[in-house]
C-alpha positions as CSV (number, residue, x, y, z in Angstrom):
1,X,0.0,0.0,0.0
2,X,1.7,3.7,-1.3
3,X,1.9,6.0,1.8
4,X,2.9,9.0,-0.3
5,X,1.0,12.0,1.0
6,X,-0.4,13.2,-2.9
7,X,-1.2,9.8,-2.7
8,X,-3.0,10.0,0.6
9,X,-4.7,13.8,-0.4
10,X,-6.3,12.4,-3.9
11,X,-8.1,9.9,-1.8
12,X,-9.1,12.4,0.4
13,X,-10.4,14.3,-1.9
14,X,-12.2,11.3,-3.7
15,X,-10.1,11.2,-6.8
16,X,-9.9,8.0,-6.6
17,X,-8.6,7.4,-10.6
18,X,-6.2,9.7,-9.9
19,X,-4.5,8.2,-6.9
20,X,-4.9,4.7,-8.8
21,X,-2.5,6.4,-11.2
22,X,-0.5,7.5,-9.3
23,X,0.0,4.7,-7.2
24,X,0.5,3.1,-10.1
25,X,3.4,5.3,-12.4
26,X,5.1,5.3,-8.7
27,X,5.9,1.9,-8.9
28,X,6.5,1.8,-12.3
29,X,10.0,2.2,-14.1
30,X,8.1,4.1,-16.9
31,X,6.6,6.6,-14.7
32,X,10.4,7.7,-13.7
33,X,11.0,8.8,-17.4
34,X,7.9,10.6,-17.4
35,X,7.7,14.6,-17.5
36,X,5.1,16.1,-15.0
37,X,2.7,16.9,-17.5
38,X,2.6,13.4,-18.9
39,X,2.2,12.2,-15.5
40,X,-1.0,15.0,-15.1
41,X,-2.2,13.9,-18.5
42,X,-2.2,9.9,-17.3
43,X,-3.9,10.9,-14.2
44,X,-6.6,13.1,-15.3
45,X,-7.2,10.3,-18.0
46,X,-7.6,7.9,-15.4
47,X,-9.6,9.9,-13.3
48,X,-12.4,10.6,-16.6
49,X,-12.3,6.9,-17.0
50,X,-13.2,6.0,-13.5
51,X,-16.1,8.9,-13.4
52,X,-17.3,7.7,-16.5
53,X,-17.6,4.2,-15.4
54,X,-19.2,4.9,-12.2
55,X,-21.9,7.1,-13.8
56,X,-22.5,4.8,-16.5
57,X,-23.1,2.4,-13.6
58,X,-25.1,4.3,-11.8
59,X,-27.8,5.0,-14.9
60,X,-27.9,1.3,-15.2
61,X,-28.9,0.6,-11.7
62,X,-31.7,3.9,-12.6
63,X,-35.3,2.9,-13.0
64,X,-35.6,4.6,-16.7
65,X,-38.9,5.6,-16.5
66,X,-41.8,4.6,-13.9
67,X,-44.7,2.6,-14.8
68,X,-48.0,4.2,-14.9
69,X,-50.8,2.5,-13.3
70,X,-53.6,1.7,-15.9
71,X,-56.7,3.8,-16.1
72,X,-59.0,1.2,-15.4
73,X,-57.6,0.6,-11.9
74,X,-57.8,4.1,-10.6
């Protein structure tokens, strides 16, 4: 588990992709060679992804539309 505190203040602050990515180009040998706004780029990928995902998610789990009672029964 990464104890770095950026990593500890993205979870805080619920960016959750972000600090995935991060975690993960720390431990990489390809995140070393990196410039800081690749690293920014990676992470703010990750993070889109993630949100995407969990509103996708959420709009599945969504009643679409509610169903009417029918006339007859009212």
């Amino acid at each position: 588990m990464l104890t770095h505190p950026t990593h500890q203040a993205l979870n805080a602050l619920k960016l959750d992709g972000m600090a995935e990515a991060f975690a993960e180009l720390i431990s990489e040998d390809r995140g070393r060679s990196l410039d800081p706004v690749a690293w920014i780029g990676l992470m703010l990928d990750r993070e889109q992804a993630r949100r995407g995902t969990r509103r996708f998610q959420s709009r599945l789990r969504a009643p679409t539309c509610a169903m009417a009672a029918p006339a007859w029964r009212m």
